[in-house]
MARFI-761122 format. One record per atom (N, C-alpha, C): residue in three letters; x, y, z. Coordinates in pm, whole numbers, plus 50000, padded with zeros to 5 digits. Atoms other than C-alpha are relative to their C-alpha. Example, Ala and Ser with C-alpha at 12.3 -4.5 7.8 and 13.67 -1.06 7.14 Angstrom:
2
ALA500894988150000;ALA512304955050780;ALA500905012050000;SER499184988149994;SER513674989450714;SER499235010950073;
! end
This chain:
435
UNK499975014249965;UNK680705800339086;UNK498864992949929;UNK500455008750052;UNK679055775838885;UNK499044992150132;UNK501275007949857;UNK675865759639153;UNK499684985249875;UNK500845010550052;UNK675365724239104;UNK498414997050105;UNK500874996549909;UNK672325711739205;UNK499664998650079;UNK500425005149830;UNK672685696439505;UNK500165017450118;UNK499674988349893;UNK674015735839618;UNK498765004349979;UNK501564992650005;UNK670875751539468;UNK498794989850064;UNK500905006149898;UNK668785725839648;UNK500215002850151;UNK500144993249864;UNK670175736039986;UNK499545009350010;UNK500324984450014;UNK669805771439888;UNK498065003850019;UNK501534996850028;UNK666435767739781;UNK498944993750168;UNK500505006649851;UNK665785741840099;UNK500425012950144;UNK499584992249878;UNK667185767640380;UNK498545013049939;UNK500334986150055;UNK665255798340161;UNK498254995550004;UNK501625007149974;UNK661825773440208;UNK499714999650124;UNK500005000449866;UNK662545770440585;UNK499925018450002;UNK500224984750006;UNK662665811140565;UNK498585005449985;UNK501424999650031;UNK659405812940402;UNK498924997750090;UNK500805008249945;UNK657585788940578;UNK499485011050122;UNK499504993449830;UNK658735810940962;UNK499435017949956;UNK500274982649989;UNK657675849140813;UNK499145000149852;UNK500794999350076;UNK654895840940569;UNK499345012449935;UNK500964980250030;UNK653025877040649;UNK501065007749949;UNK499374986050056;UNK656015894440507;UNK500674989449892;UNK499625007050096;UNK656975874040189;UNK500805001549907;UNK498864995250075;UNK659665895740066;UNK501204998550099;UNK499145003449942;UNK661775889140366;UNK500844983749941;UNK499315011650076;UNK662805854740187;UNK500415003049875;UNK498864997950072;UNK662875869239888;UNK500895003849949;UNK498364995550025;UNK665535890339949;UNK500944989350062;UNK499305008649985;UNK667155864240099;UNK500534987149933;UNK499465012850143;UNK667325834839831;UNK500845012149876;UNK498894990950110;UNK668525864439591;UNK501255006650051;UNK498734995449901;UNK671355876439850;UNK500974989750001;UNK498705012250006;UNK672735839539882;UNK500574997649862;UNK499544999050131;UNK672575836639507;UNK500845008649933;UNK498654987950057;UNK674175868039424;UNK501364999450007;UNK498545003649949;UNK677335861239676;UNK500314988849912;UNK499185011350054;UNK677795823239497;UNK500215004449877;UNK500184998050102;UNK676875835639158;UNK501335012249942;UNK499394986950083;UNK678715870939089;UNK500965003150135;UNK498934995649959;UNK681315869939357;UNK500994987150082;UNK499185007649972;UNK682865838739434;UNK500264988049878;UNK499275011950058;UNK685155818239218;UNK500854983950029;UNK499025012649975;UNK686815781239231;UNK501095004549930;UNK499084997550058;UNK690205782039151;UNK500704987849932;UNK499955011949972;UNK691915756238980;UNK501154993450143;UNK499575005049916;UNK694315753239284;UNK499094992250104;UNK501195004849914;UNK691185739939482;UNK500045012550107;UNK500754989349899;UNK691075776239648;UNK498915008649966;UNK500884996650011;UNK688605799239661;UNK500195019049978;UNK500114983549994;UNK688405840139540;UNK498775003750003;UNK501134994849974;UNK686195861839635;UNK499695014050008;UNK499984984049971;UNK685625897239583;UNK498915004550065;UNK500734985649879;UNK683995924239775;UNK498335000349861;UNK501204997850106;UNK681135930539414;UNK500595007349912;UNK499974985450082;UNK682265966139246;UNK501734998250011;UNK498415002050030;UNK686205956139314;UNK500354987749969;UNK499465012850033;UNK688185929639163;UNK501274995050031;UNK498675004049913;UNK690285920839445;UNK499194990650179;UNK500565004649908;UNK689685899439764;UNK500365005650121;UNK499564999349810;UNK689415911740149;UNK500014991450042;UNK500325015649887;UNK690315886540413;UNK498885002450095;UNK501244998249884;UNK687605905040616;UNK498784998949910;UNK501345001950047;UNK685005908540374;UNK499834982449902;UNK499935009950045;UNK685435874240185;UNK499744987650109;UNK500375005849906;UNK685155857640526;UNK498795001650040;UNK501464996549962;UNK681915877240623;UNK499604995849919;UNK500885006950154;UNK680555869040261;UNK499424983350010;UNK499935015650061;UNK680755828940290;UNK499674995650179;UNK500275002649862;UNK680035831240679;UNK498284992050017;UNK501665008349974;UNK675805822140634;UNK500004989949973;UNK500505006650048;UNK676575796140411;UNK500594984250073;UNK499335008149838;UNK678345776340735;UNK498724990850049;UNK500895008249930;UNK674715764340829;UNK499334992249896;UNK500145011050073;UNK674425746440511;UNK500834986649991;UNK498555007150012;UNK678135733040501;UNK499744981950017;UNK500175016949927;UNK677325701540695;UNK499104985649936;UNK500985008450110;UNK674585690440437;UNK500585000149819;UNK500205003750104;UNK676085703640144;UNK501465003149963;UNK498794999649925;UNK679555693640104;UNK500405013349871;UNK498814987950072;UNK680555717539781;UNK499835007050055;UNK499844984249955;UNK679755749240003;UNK500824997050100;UNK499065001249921;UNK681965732440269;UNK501254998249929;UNK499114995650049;UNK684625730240027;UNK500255009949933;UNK499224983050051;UNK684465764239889;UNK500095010050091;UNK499424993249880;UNK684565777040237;UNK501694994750020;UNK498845007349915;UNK687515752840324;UNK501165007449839;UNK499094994050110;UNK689045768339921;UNK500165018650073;UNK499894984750022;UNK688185804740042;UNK501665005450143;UNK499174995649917;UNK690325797740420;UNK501524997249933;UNK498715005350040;UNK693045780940178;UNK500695011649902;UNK499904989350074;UNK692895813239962;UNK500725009350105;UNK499184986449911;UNK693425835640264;UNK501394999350082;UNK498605000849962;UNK696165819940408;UNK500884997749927;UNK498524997750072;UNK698265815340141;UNK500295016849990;UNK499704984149982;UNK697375855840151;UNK500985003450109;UNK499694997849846;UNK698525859540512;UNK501724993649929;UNK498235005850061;UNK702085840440379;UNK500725008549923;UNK499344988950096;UNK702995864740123;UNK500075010150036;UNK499584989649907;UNK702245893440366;UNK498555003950069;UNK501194992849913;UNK700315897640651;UNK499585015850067;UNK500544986349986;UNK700255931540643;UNK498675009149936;UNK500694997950130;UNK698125933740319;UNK498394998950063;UNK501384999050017;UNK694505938740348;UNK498844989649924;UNK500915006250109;UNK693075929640035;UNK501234994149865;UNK498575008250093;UNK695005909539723;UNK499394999349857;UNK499965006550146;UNK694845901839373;UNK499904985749931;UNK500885018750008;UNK693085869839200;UNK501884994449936;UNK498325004550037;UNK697415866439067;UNK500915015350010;UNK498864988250029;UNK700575889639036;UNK499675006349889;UNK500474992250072;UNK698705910938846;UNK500365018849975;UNK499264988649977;UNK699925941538983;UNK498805013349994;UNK501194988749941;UNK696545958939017;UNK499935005350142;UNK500294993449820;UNK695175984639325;UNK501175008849994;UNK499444984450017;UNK697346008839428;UNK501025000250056;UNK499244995650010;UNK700386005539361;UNK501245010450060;UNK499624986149935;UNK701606037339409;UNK500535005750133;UNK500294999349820;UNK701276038339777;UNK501524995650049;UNK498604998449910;UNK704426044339992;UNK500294986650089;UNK499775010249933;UNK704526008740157;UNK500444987149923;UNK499355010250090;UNK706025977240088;UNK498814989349917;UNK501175002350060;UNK703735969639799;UNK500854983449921;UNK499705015150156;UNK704045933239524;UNK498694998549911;UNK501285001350107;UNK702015927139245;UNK498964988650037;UNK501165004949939;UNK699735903939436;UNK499315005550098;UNK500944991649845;UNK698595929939695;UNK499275013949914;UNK500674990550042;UNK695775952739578;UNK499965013850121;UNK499674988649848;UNK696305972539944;UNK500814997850064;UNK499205003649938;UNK698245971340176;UNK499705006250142;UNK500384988249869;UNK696455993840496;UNK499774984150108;UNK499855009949889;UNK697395971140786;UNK498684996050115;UNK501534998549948;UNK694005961640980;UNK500274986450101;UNK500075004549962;UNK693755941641247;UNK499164981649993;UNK501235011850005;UNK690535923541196;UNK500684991049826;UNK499625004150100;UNK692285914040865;UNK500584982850056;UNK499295018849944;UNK694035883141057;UNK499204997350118;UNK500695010449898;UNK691425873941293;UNK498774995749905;UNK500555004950091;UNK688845865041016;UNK500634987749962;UNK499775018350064;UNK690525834640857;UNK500414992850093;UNK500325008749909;UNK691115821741205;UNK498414995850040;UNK501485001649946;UNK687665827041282;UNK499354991549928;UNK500895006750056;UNK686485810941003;UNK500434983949964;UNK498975015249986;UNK688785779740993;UNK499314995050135;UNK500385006449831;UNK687535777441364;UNK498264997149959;UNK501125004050039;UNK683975776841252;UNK499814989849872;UNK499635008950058;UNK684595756040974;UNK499724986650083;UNK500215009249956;UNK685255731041198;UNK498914999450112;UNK500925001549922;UNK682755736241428;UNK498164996549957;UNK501394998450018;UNK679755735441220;UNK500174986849840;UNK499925015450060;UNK680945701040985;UNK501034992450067;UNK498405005449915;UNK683805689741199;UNK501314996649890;UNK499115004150034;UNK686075689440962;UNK501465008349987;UNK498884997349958;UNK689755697641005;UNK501164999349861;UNK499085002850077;UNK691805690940681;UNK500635017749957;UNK498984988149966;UNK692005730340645;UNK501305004850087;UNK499534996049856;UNK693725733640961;UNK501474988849967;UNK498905008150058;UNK697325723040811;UNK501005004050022;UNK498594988449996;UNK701175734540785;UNK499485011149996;UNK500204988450008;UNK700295759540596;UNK499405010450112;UNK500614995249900;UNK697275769840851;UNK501145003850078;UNK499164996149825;UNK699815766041151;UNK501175012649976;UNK498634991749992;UNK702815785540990;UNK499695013849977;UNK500844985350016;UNK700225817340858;UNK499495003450142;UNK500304997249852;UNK699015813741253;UNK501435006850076;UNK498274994249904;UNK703005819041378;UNK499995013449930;UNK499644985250022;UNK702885847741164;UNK499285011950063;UNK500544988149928;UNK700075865841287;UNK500795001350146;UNK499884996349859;UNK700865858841610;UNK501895006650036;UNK498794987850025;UNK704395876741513;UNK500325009049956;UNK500444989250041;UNK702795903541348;UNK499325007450152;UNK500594996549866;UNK700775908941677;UNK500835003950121;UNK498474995649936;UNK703885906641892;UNK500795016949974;UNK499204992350056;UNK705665927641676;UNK499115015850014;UNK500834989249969;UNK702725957141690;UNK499564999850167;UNK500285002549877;UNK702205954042035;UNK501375013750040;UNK498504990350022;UNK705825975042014;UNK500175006849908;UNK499864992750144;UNK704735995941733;UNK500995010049997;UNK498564985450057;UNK707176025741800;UNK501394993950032;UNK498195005949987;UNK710456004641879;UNK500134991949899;UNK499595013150051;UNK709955973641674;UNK499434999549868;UNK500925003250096;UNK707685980441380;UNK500615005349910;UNK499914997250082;UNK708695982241028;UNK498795009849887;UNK501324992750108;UNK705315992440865;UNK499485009649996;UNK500234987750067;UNK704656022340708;UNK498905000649894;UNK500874997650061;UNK701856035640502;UNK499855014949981;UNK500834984350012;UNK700876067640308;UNK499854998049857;UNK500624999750112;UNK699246073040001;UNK499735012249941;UNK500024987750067;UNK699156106539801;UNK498805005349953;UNK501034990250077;UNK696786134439671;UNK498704991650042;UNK500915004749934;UNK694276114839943;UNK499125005050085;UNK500614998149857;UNK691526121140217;UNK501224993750098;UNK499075006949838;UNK693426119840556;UNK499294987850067;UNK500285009449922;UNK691506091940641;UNK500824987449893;UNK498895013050069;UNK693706070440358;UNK501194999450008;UNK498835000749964;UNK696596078040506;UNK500605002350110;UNK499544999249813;UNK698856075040825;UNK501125012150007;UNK499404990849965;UNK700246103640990;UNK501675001750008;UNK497985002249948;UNK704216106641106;UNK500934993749891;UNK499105010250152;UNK705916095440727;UNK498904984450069;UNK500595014550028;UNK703436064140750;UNK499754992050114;UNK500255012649801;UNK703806052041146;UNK498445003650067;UNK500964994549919;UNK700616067541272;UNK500245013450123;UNK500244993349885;UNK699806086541591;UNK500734993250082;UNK499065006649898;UNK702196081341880;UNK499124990550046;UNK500595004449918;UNK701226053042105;UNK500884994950102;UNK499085000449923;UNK702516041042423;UNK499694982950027;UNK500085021349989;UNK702656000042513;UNK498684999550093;UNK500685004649933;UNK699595984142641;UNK499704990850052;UNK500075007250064;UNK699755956042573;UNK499074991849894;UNK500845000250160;UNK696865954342309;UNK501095002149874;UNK498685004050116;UNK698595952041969;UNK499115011949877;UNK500234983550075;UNK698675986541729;UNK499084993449876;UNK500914997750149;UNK696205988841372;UNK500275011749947;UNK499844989850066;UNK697166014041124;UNK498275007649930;UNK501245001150069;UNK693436008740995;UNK499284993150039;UNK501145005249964;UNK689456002441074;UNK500184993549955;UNK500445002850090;UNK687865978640925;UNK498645004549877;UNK500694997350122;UNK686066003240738;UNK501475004949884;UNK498754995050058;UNK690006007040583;UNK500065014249982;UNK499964983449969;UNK689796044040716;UNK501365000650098;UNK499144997349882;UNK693006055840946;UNK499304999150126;UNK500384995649883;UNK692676052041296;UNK500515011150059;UNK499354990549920;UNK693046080341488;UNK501214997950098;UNK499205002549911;UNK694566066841802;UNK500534980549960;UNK499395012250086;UNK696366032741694;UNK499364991050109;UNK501355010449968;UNK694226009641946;UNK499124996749991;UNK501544997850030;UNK691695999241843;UNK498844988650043;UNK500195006449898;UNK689675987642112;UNK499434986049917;UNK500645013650059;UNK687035962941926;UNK500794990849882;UNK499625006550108;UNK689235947841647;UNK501224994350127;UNK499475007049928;UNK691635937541971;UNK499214989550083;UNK500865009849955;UNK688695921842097;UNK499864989649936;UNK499765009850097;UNK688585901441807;UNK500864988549991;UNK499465003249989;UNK691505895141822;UNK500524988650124;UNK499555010949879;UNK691735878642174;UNK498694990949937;UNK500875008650012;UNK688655858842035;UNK501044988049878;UNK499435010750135;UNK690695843841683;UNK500704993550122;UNK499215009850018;UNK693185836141926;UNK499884987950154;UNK500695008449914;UNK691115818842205;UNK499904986449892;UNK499855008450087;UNK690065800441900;UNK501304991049936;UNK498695006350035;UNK693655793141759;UNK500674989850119;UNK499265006649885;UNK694595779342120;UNK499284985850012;UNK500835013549994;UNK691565752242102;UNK500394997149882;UNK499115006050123;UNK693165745141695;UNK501324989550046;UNK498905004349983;UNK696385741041834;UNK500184986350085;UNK499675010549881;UNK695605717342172;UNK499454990149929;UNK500325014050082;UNK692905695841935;UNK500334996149904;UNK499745003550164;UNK693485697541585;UNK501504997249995;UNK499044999650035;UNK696985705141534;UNK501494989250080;UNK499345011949890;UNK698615687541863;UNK501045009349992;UNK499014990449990;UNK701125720341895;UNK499715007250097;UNK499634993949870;UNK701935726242252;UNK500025016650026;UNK499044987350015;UNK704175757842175;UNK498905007249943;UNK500814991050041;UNK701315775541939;UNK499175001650112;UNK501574995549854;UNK698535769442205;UNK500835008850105;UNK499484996549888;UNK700715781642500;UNK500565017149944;UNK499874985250103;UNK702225813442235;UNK497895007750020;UNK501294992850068;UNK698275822342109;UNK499295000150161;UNK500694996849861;UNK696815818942508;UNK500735008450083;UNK498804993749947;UNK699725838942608;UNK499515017549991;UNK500414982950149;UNK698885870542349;UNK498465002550044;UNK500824998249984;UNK695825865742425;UNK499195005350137;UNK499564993949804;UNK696075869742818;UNK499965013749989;UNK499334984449993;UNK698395899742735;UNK498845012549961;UNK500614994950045;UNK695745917442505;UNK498325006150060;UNK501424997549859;UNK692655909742750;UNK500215012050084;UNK499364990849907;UNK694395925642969;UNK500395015050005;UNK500324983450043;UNK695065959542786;UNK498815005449945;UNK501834998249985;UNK691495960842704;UNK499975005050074;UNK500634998549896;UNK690505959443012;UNK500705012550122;UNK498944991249943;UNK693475983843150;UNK499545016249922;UNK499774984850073;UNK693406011242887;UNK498215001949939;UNK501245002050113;UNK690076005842675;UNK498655001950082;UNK501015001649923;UNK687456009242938;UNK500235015550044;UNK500364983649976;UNK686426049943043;UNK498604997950071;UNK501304997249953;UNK683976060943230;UNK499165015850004;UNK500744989550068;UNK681556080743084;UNK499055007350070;UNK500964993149883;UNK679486110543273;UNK498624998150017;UNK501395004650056;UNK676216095843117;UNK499944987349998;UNK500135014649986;UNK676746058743074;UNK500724994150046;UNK499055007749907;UNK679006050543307;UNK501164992449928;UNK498705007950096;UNK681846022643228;UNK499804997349913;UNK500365002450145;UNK681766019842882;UNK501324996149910;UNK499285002350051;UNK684206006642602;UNK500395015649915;UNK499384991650157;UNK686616031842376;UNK499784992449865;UNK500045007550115;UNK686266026242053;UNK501644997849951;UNK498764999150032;UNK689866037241988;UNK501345004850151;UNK499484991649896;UNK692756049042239;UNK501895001349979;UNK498665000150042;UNK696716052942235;UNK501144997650109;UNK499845004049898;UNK697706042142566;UNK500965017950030;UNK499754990049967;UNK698656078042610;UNK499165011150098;UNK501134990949947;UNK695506090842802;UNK498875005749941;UNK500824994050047;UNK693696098542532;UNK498844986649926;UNK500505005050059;UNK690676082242383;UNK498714998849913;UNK500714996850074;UNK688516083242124;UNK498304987550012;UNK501295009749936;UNK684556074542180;UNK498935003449860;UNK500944999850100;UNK682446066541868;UNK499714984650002;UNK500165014550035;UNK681426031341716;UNK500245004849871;UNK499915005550179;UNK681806022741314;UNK498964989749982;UNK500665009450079;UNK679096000541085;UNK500814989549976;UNK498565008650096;UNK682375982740961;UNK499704990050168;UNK499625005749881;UNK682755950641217;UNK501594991949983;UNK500054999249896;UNK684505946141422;UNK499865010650043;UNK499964988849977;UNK682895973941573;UNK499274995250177;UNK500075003149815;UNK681795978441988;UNK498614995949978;UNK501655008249975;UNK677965968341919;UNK500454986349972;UNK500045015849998;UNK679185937041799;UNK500624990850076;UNK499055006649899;UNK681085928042096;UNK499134981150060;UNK500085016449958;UNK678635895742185;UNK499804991849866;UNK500155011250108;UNK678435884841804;UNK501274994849957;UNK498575005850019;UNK682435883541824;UNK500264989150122;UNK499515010349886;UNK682275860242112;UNK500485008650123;UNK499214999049889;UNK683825883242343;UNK499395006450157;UNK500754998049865;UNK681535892442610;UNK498584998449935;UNK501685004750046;UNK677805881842647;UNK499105015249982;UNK501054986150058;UNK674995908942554;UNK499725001150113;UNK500564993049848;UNK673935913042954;UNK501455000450072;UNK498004991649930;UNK677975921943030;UNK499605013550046;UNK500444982950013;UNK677205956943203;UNK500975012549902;UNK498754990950096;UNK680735970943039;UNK499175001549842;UNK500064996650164;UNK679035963442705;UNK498245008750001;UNK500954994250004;UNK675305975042803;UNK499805011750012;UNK499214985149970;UNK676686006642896;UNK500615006749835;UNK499534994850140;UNK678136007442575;UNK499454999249863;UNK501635007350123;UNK675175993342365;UNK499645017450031;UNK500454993649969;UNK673726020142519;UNK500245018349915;UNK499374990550043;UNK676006049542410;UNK499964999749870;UNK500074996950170;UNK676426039142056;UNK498884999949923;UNK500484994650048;UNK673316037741981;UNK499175015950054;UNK500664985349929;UNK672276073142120;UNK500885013249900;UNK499934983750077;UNK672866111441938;UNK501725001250086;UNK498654995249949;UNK676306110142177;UNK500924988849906;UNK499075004350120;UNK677936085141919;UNK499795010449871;UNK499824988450161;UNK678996112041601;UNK499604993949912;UNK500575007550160;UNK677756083741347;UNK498894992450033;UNK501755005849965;UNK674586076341495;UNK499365011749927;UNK500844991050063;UNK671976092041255;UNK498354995850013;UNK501474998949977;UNK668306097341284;UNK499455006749905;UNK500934991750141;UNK665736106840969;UNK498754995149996;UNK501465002849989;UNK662386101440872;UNK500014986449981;UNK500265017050027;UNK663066066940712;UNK500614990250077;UNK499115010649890;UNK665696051640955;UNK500725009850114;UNK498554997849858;UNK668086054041291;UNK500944993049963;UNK498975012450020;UNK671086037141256;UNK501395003050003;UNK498795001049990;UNK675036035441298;UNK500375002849819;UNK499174996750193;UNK676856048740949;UNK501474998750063;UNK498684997049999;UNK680516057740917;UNK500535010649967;UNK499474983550125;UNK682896089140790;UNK500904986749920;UNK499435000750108;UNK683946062240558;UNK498755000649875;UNK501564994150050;UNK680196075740403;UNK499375008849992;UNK500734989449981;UNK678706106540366;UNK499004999450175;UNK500964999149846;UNK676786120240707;UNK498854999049968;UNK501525006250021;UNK673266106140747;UNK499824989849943;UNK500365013250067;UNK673796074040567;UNK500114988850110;UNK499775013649885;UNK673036044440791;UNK500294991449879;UNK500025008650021;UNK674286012440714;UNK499634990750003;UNK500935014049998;UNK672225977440619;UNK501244991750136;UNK499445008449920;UNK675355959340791;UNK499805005550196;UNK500184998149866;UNK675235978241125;UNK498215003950050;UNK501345002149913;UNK671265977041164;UNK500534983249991;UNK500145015249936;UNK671585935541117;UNK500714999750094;UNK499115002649863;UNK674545938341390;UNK499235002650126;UNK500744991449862;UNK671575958741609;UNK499284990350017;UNK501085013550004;UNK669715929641525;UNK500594983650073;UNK499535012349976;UNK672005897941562;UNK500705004750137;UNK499575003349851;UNK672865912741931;UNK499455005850086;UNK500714993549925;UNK669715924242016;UNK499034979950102;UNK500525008649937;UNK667765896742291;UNK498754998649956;UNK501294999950064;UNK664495903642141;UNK499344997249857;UNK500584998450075;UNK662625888641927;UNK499365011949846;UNK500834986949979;UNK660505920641870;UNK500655006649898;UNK499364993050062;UNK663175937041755;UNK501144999649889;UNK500365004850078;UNK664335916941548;UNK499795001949865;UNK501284999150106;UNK661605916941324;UNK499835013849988;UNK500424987150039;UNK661565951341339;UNK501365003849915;UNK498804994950092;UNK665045959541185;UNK500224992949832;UNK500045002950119;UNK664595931440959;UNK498715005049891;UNK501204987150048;UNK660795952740841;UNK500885013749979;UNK499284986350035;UNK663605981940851;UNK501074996449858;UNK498815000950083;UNK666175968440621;UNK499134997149869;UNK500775000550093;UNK663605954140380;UNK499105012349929;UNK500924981750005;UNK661795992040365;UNK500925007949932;UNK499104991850060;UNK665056004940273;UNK500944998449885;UNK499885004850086;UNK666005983839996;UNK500165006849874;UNK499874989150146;UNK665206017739755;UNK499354988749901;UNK500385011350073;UNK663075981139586;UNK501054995149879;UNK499135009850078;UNK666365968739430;UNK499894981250062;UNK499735009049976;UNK665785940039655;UNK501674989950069;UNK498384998449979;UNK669875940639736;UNK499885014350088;UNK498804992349893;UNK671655959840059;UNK501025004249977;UNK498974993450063;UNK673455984039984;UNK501125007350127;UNK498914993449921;UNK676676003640183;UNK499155003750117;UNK500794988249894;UNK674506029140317;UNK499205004649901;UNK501364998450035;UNK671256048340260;UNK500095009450108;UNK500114991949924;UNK670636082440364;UNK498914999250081;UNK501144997049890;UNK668216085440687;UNK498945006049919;UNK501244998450019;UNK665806105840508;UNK499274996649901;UNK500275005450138;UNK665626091440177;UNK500624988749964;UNK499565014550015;UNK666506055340102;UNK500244998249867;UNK499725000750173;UNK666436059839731;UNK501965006749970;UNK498764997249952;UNK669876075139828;UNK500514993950082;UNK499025012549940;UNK672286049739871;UNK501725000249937;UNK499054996250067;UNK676006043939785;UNK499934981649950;UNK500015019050014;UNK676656004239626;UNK498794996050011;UNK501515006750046;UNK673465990639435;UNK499664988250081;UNK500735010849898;UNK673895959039621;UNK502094998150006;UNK498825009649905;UNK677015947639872;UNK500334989650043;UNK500265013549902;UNK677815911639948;UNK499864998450130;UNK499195006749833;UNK679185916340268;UNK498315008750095;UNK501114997549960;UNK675655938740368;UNK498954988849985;UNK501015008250030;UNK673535911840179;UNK500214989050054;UNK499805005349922;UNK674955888040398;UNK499814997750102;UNK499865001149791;UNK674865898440763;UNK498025008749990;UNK501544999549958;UNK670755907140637;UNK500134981550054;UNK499855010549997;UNK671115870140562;UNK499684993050146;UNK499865003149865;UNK672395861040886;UNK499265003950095;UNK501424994649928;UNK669745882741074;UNK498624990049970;UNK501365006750000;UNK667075864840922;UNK499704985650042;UNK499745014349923;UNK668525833840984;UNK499814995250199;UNK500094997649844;UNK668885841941363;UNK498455002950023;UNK501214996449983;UNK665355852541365;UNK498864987049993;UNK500525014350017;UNK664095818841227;UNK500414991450096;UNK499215011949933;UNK666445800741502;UNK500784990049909;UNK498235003650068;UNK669015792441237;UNK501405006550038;UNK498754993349970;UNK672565798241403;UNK500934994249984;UNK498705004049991;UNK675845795241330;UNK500614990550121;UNK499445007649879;UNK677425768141582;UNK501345004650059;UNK498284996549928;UNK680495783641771;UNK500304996150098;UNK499505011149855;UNK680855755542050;UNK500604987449945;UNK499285009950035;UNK681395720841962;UNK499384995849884;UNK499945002850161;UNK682735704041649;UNK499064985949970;UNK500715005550024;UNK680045683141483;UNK501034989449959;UNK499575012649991;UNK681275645241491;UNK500144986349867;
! end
């Protein structure tokens, strides 16, 4: 993206307010002015349709989850500086024309290019670089359409198009909700790790109705084990809390609001039915995964929507006992991807070698921790582990930080971003729309 200079004057103005607030540590800003720069600079394009692409860094294809997280900090400029509010308002116009062509798709192609992979046993087109069905994939460009307007008030995103890519999710959601009677979608992929591919010719792991709504895939685009997947349905009732306040103000569509508060009911509701266990050590606590069969699987993921980030998705506050209980668990030696080394603690993934924590899930420990204190201590942790590229990378092994995977990540160099921002008392607005 080309920065004129009214953008590099915000940039530089927000990255002076940074400075000013953590003087004694003077590299905390400037990894942060080189983090925002990086994302506008080397991974987001204008298009000439007036939308917006955006890749991930090291691929040259766009996620609707990571392209949303990417362009999420620059929300608390938006209101001052209007081109970053229109290359947010190009990036939600990017993802929903994605969501139209197939909301099953993941990640996409900057045209019918016919890159990515192909290959793959599902109903593929030369504009889909994936196709691993993900939940959090369609609650992102609600989310960020909904913030959008909440943090410049403006609404011109929020259109046909918007409303008719909204009927779809919410008939994709439907439609998985009934994954073994009603669902067409299939996935498998060849000469792979079993975590890139779904079990049963492509359907997954049995599941039984919950009414939560099935995921073939995290959002670290790993298989799920058990096809619920508790926190990315959480999400989900959040986009479509959000979609229901679109529909009653913005849009003036009865039928969507009354549909999306409906789904959203239903989904609460299998949460709170199936998704909740009680653990012999931390009592009621969230699944991470489950299959409404009795069985359920208890870890967390770095990737978000994951269960630490349950009060930065809106969906329960950080002193909820269900979630302190579950704060509790994931970070402790009884979550399998909690790691501990000489240089860090921290949440990783198995979509990562064992012992690598991730930059994105310490800022998540950060942006939903109550303390100050601590804080400042993760952001002193993330800056330490840098390996002095100055750029957040995937992951970084616990005992050695010079061992990392991805030199620098947008979607990590971001949610530091956002940590530091929160730390200064810069926050995202997710109540009411500025006037």
């Amino acid at each position: 993206m080309n920065l004129s200079h009214v953008t590099l004057t915000a940039v530089a103005s927000i990255a002076d307010r940074i400075r000013d607030r953590t003087r004694d540590v003077p590299e905390l800003a400037g990894i942060f002015r080189g983090a925002l720069l990086n994302t506008l600079e080397n991974t987001v394009k204008r298009m000439p349709d007036g939308s917006t692409f955006v890749i991930t860094g090291d691929i040259p294809a766009m996620w609707l989850r990571d392209s949303a997280a990417q362009v999420r900090p620059f929300l608390a400029l938006a209101a001052q500086a209007p081109e970053l509010a229109e290359m947010i308002e190009g990036v939600i116009a990017g993802q929903i024309a994605c969501i139209l062509k197939d909301p099953y798709a993941n990640a996409f192609n900057e045209g019918p290019t016919g890159r990515g992979h192909q290959d793959d046993l599902t109903d593929m087109s030369p504009w889909i670089w994936e196709r691993k069905y993900e939940i959090d994939s369609l609650c992102y460009p609600i989310h960020l359409a909904y913030l959008l307007w909440k943090n410049t008030g403006r609404t011109a995103h929020m259109n046909a198009d918007f409303a008719s890519a909204a009927r779809s999710v919410l008939a994709v959601w439907r439609t998985e909700q009934h994954h073994e009677t009603r669902s067409s979608y299939r996935f498998e992929r060849r000469d792979c790790p079993p975590s890139d591919t779904l079990e049963r010719e492509g359907k997954g792991a049995e599941v039984g109705y919950t009414g939560m709504t099935w995921s073939g895939f995290r959002p670290s685009d790993d298989a799920c084990k058990y096809g619920y997947l508790v926190p990315s349905n959480m999400f989900a009732v959040v986009a479509l809390r959000n979609l229901t306040e679109i529909a009653d103000r913005v849009l003036r569509d009865d039928e969507l609001s009354r549909d999306a508060a409906a789904l959203a009911s239903e989904i609460d509701g299998g949460i709170r039915e199936y998704g909740i266990v009680e653990h012999p050590e931390f009592g009621r606590m969230y699944a991470y995964e489950t299959d409404g069969l009795g069985r359920h699987h208890l870890m967390d993921d770095a990737n978000v929507p994951s269960l630490l980030s349950i009060p930065y998705l809106g969906y329960a506050p950080a002193d909820d006992p269900v979630y302190i209980n579950t704060r509790r668990f994931v970070l402790s030696r009884a979550n399998p991807y909690f790691y501990e080394g000489r240089a860090a603690s921290g949440i990783g993934s198995p979509h990562t070698p064992a012992s690598y924590i991730w930059p994105i899930a310490l800022a998540m420990e950060g942006l939903t921790s109550e303390s100050a204190e601590e804080k400042r201590r993760l952001l002193l942790l993330l800056k330490n582990t840098d390996a002095g590229t100055g750029m957040m990378h995937e992951g970084f092994h616990a005992d050695d930080p010079s061992q990392f995977t991805r030199p620098w990540f947008s979607w990590a160099n971001m949610m530091y971003c956002e940590l530091l921002m929160d730390y200064c008392g810069i926050r995202i607005n997710q109540r009411e729309a500025i006037q």
